[in-house]
N, C-alpha and C positions, 0 to 999 in steps of 0.2 A: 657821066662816066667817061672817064679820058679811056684813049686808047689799048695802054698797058692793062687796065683793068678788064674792062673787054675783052682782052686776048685771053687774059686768065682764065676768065669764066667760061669762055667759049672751047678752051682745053676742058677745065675740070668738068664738062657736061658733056661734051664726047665721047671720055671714055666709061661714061657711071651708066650703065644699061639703067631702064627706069625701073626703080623698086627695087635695085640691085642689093642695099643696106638692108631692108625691113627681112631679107632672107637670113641673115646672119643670127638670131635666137629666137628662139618661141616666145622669151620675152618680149623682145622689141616687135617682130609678127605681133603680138598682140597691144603693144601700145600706137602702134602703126595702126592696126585696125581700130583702138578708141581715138586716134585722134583724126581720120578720117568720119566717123561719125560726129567729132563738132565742127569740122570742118574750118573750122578760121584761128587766128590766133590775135590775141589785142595787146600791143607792146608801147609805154611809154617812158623817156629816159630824153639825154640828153641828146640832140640834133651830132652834138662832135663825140656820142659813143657809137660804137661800130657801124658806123657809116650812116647814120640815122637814118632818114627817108630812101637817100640812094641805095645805101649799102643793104638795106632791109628789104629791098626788091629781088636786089640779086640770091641773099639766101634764101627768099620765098622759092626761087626756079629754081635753087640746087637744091633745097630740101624735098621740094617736089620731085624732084628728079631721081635723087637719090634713094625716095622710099615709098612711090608710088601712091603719095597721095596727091592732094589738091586745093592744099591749106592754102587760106587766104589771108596776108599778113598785112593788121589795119597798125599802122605809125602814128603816135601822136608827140610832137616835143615835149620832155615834161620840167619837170621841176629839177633841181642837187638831187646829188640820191639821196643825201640824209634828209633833204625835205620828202621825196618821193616816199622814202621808209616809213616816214613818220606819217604821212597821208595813208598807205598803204594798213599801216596797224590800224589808225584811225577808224578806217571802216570796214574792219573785221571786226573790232571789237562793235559796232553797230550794227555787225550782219550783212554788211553791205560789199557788194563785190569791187576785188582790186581793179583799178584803173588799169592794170597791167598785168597780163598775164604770166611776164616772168620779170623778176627785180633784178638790177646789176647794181654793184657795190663796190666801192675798196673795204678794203678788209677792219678799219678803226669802226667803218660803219656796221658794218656783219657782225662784230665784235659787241658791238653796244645794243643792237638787234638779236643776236642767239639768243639771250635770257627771256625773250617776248614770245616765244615757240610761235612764231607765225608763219614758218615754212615749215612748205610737204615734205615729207623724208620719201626716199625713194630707195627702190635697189638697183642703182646706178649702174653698179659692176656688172648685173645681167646685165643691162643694156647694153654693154661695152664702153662704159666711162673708165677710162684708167683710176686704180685704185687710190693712188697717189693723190689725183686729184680731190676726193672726198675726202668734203670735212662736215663737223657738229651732225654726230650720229646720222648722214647722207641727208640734211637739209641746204648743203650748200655744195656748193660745186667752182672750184679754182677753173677762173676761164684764162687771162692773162699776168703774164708778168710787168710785176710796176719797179721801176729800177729810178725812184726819185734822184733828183739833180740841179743842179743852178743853169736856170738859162741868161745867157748874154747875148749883148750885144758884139757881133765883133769885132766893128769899126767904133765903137764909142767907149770899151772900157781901158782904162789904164794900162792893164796887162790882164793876160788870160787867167779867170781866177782855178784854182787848184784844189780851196778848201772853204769850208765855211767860219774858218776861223780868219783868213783874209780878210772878211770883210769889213772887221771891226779896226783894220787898220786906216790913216787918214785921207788915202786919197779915194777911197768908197763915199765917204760921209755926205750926204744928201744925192746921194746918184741910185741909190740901190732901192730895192723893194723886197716886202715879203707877202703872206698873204692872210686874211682878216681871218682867216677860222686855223693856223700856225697849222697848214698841210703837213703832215707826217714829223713835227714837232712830238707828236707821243712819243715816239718809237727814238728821236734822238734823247729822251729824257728819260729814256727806258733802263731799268739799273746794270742790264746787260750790254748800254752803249753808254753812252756818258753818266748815264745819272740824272737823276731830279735836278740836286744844287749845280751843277756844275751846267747844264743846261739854262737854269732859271741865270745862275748868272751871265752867259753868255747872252739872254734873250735881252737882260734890261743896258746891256752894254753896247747889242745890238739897235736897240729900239732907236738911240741918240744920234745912228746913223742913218736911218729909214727917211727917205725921204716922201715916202707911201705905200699904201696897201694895195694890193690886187690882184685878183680874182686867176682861178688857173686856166681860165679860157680867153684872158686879156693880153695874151701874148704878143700881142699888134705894138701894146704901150709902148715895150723893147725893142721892138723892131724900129719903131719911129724915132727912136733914143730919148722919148721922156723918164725912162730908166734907162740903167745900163746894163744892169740883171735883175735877175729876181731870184727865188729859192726858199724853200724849198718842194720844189712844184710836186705836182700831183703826181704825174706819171714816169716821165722822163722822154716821155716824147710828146708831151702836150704843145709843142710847136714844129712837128713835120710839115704836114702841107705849107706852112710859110716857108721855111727852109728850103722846102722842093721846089717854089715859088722863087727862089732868089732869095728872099729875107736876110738879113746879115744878121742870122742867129745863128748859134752854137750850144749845146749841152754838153756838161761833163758832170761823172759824177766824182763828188768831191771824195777825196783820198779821204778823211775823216770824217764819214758818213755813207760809206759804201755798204747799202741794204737793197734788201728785196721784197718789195710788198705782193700783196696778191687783190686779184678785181675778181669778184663772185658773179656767180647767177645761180638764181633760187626761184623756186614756185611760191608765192603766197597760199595759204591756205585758203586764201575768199577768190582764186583764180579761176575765172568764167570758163577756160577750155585749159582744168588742168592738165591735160593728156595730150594735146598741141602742146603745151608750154614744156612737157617733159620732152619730148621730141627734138623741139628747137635747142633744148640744151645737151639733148645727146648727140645732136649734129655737131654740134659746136664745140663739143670736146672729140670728133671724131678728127681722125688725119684730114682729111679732104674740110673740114670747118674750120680747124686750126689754120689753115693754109689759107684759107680766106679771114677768119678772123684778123692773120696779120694784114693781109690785105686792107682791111680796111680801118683796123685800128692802130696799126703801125709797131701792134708785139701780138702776139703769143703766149704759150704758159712751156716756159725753159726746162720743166723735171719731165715734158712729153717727149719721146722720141722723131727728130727730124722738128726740132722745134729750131726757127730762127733764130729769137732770141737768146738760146743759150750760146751763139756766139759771141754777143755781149758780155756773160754772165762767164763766161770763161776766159776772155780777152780782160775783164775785169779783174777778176780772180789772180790772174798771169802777172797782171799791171803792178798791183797791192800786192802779189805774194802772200793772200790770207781768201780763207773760206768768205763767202758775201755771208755778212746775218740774215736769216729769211726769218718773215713774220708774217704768221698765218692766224687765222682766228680763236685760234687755242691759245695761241701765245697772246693775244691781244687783250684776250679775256682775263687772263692772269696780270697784264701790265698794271694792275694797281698803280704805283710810283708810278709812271709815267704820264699813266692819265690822269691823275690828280694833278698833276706836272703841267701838265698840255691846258688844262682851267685855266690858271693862272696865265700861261706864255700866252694865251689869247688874249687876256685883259693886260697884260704887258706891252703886246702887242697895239690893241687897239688905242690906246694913250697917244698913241701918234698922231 
């Protein structure tokens, strides 16, 4: 844990008296009190989401802190979340309990998951979840904002790109990258942003300049300048800590693709300590969680008040002079065209 991080935590536990949150509803008093009876909580996901092993130490002390209990938070790296989802339904429908007590998602995932009802519905809003954040009848819960983008190199591309329609111009061709599973390609092929055809055609016009695929935690590739970008990444800051390292990368988000995805957390139904797992994600929609979430994720969710990121989202907005498109998992669910769209740009894609 560097310094800055440290300092944060050592404020935000200062002023939180202990058990000071579990006083605020009879509700949460009382999932406070269930989840001090299981007493631990069991979380697996990726090592680079919210701080993985480190970062999950520090919210064990603030959660503790905050609500008077004395949860013990076991980390294990796990799988993509669309693998983890798929593991996760896997052994409910065998009876068998989630490897992880609470699931994080982007929203094409949560999307393709609602129809399987394998999450608890909860009543969030007693707990103090902002309403906003509730989605698919209170079995998901909007944790941060995804603000996709192209990252570059900044000493190795031609000039700073702008748009995603750049790319297919000639001095890209064999410098550029995209990624094997067309990251947030639904949502450009959505008949509310480009469209199916007008998307399909830009993928196969795209493809001829790819000079490979890779993955949104391969951010290094760029930096090293075996590409020179990539896009359209997952998150829109899936290479901070390089950046913050020095790295000569850059994100922008493109003028003609300027959207808003959303990253979930949900309780599985086969969740060994589902009343720890409700906890950790009412902390984590709380002000004092958010504040760390960015901390260790590098966003936040922008419709919350005193959220970071909506300084992006409005510097954005300003930039383009248009509303961002936001797509949440209602809308995802309806995206028919798009995802039928997205089949294909994958197999389009992987021809490369």
């Amino acid at each position: 844990m560097n310094f800055v991080r440290a300092a944060a935590t050592a404020l935000a536990l200062a002023w939180l008296a202990p058990g000071a949150l579990a006083q605020t509803s009879p509700a949460l008093k009382e999932l406070v009190d269930a989840a001090k009876k299981e007493g631990e909580l069991t979380l697996a996901w990726g090592e680079g989401t919210l701080g993985g092993s480190a970062g999950l130490k520090i919210f064990e002390k603030q959660i503790n802190a905050a609500y008077g209990t004395n949860l013990k938070i076991t980390f294990t790296p796990g799988d993509s979340m669309p693998a983890m989802g798929n593991k996760i339904a896997t052994l409910l429908a065998a009876n068998q309990p989630s490897v992880s007590d609470v699931y994080v998602a982007y929203v094409r995932t949560m999307g393709v998951l609602a129809p399987k009802k394998m999450f608890l519905a909860a009543d969030w809003k007693s707990l103090g979840v902002p309403e906003s954040a509730i989605e698919a009848d209170g079995t998901m819960v909007k944790l941060v904002t995804a603000l996709p983008s192209i990252l570059y190199n900044t000493k190795a591309v031609p000039h700073k790109p702008e748009s995603l329609a750049d790319f297919l111009k000639p001095e890209w061709k064999g410098k550029i990258a995209s990624t094997p599973y067309a990251a947030n390609f639904d949502m450009l092929a959505a008949k509310d942003m480009w469209g199916p055809e007008k998307a399909l055609d830009y993928t196969r016009k795209l493809s001829t300049q790819l000079a490979g695929l890779i993955r949104c935690n391969e951010n290094e590739r760029v930096a090293s300048g075996e590409f020179v970008a990539y896009f359209i990444t997952c998150t829109g800051n899936d290479a901070d800590d390089l950046i913050k390292k020095g790295a000569p990368l850059a994100q922008v988000v493109p003028k003609d693709f300027a959207v808003v995805g959303y990253f979930y957390l949900a309780v599985p139904r086969n969740a060994p300590h589902p009343n720890a797992a409700k906890l950790f994600t009412t902390y984590a929609l709380s002000p004092e969680g958010q504040k760390l979430v960015y901390d260790q994720w590098g966003s936040d969710l922008d419709i919350l008040p005193g959220s970071q990121t909506k300084k992006k989202t409005d510097a954005l907005e300003a930039q383009y002079k248009a509303k961002l498109n936001r797509f949440d998992v209602a809308w995802e669910i309806a995206n028919e065209a798009g995802n039928n769209a997205w089949s294909e740009i994958v197999k389009i894609l992987a021809r490369k």
